[in-house]
N, C-alpha and C positions, 0 to 999 in steps of 0.2 A: 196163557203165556204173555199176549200184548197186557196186560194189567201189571202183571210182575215186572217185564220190561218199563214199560213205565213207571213203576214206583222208583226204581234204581234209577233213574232218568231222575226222577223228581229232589229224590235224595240228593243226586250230587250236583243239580243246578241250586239247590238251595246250601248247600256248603261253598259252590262259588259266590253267590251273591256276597255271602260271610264275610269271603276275602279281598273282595275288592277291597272294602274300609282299610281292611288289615292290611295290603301293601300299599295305602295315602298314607297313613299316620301311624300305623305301628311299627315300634323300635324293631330294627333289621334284626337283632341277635333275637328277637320272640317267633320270627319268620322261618330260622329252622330248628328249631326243638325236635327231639323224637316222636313228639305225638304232631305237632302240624306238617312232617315228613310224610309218618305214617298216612296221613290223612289226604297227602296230598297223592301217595301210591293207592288208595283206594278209591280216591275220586274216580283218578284217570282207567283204574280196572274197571270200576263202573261203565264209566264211557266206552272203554272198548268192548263187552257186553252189550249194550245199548246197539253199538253200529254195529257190531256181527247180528243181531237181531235184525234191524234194520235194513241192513243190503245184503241179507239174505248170506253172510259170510261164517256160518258158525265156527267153531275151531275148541280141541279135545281140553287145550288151556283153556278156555273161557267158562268158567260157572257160575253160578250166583251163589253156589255154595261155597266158594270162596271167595265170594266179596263177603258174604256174611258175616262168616267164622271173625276174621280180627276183628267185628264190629258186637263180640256178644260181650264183652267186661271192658269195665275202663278201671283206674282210680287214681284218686284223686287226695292229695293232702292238705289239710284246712290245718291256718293257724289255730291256736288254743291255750285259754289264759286258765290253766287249773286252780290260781284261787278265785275269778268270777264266774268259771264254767260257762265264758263266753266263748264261741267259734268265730273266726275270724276269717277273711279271705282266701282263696286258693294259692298255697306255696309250690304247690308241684303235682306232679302226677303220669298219667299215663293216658291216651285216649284216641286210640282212630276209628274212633266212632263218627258216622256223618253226621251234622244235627238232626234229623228227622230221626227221632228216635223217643220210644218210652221205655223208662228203668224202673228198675226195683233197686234200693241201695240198705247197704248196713254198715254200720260206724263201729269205731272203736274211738276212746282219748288215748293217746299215746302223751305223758310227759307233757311237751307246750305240742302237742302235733294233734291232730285228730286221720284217723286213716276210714278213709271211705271206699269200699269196693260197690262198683253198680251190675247188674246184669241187665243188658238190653236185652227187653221183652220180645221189643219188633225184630230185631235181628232172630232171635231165635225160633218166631214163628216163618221168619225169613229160610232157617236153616231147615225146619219141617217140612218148610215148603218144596224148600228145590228136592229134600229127599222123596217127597211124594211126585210131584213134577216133574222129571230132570228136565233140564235146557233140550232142546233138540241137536240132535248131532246129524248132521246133512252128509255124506260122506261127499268128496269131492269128486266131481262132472256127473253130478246127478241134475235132474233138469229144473230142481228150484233155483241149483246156484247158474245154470246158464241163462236162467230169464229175466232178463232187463229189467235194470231197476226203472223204476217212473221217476217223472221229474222234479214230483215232489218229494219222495223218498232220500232222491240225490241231491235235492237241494239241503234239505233238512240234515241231511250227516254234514254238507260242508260248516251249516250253520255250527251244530253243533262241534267241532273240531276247532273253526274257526273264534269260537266264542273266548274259552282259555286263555290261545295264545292273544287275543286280543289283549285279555284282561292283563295276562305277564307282561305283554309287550310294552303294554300304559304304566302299570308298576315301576318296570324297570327304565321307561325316562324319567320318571316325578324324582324316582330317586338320586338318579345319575346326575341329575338336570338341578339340586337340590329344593324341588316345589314342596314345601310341608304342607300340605294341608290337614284338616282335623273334620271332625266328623259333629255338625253344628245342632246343639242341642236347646229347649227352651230352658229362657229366664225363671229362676223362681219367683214366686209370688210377686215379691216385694218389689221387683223390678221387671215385673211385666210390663207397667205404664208408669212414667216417671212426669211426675208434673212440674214443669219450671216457674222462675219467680211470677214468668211474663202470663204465667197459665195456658201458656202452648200446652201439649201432654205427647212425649216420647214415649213410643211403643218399639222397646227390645226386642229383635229378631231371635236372636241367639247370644248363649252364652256357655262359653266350653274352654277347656286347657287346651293346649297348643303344646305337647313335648317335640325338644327336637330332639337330634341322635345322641349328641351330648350329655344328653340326659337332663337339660334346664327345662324349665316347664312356664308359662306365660298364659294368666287366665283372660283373655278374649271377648268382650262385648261388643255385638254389631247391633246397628241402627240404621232404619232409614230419615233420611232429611228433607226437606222440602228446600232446601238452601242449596245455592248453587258454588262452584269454588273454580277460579280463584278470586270469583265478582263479590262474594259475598267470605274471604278469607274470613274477616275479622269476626262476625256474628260466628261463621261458623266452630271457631276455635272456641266462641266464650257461648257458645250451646254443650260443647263437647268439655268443656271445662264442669258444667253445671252438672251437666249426666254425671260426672264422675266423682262430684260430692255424694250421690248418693250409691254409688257404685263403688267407692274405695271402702265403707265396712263390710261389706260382702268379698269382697276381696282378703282382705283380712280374715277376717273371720274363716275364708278358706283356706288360710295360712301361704299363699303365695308370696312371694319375692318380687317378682315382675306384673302387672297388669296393664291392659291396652284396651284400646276402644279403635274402633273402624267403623266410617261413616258411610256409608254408600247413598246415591241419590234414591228418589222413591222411583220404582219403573213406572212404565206409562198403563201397562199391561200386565193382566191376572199369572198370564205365563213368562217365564224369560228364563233364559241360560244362564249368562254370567253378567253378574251388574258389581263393576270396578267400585274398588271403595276410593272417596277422592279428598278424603283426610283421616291420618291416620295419628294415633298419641300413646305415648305409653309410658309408664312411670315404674321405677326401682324403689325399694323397701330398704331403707339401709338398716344396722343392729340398734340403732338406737329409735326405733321406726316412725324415723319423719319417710315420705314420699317426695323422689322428686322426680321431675319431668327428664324426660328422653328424648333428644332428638332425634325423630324420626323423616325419611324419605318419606313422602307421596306428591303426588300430583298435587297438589296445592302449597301456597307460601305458606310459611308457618308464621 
């Protein structure tokens, strides 16, 4: 029984990690879908299975045989170009499925659609299981549920309980508060290491789109500098000018509108939290596609 409770444990701390990202930068109207509703009504059964194990609280609702059940089928519809017989992105679907999960899937082309139905595996050996195991049912003032929990036991459900609304509570200032952030991913090849005229060599931290709610999209290059601002404005704009000759065909080429660069100092240190960027530049794509500059706020003169 402690094995199964913990897997269900493990399942739905790894669909919250999931979410974090998704309430920084994911578009609100993707936040309640029927399948990340779904998904967020299984989490939370999960959990409270979890802590009736845990503080020794069982109850006739709580099974694992039905957290399992909505987790044995998903599906899922893939674009589809019938004269290349190419499959395309996910259009839609169904799914409150946790991620920890292995399927079996089969297809169909529908027209421009492709229809995917999957059966989770683990789920179903999920559902043999609780048939062979059932959950224990403790009836109530029998003497496991009158003996005291330990203090680690009680610690570890606040944790867990507390964990959630932590992550909601964070969600819901970034959004309220409008903080966009984006989830920082590596440069391609090409602009790994960018070598200037002076033969200094710029190492790109990251490079990622930025959508906001409105639906505009802003593709993102950060760098560390060894240049200090506002001592060293001037160098620093005509560093961040240079980056961005080799940075605007990549930009292009990903068909953006808007592109931006953010500088941050180099830290001192292997570890750090937040290191402020302290010039920042960004340039618009008009229809006739010259580029021009943006003025932008930061901490530095421009």
């Amino acid at each position: 029984m402690i094995v199964h409770a913990h897997l269900i444990l493990l399942a739905c701390l790894t669909w919250l990690l999931g979410l974090i990202p998704a309430l920084l930068w994911v578009p609100a109207d993707l936040l309640f879908t029927a399948s990340t509703v779904a998904q967020f009504l299984v989490f939370g059964y999960g959990l409270a299975l979890y802590l009736a194990w845990l503080t020794r609280r069982p109850s006739r609702w709580l099974r694992p045989l039905f957290w399992w059940l909505p987790q044995l089928g998903f599906v899922t519809v893939f674009a589809y170009d019938p004269n290349t017989k190419a499959m395309g992105a996910p259009v839609g679907g169904f799914c409150a499925t946790m991620p920890l999960q292995v399927a079996a899937t089969a297809g169909w082309h529908l027209d421009h659609r492709s229809l995917a139905i999957s059966l989770n595996i683990l789920a179903l050996l999920g559902v043999m299981w609780s048939a062979w195991r059932p959950w224990p049912n403790v009836a109530p003032g029998t003497e496991d549920i009158r003996r005291p929990l330990s203090s680690v036991r009680r610690a570890f459900a606040v944790l867990i309980v507390a964990a959630p609304v932590l992550v909601l509570v964070i969600g819901g200032v970034v959004r309220a508060k409008n903080l966009y952030t984006w989830v920082k991913r590596p440069p391609p090849r090409e602009l790994e290491q960018i070598t200037l005229t002076s033969g200094k060599v710029i190492r790109v931290s990251s490079l990622a789109p930025i959508r906001w709610p409105t639906g505009d999209s802003l593709l993102l290059l950060e760098y560390f500098t060894d240049l200090s601002a506002p001592e060293q404005s001037a160098a620093l704009r005509a560093e961040a000018l240079e980056v961005w000759d080799h940075f605007r065909p990549v930009a292009e080429a990903s068909g953006y509108k808007t592109a931006g660069i953010a500088i941050s100092p180099r830290p001192s240190q292997a570890i750090f939290y937040v290191v402020p960027h302290i010039k920042k530049l960004a340039w618009t794509r008009e229809d006739d596609g010259a580029w021009h500059e943006v003025v932008t706020r930061d901490r530095s003169a421009q």
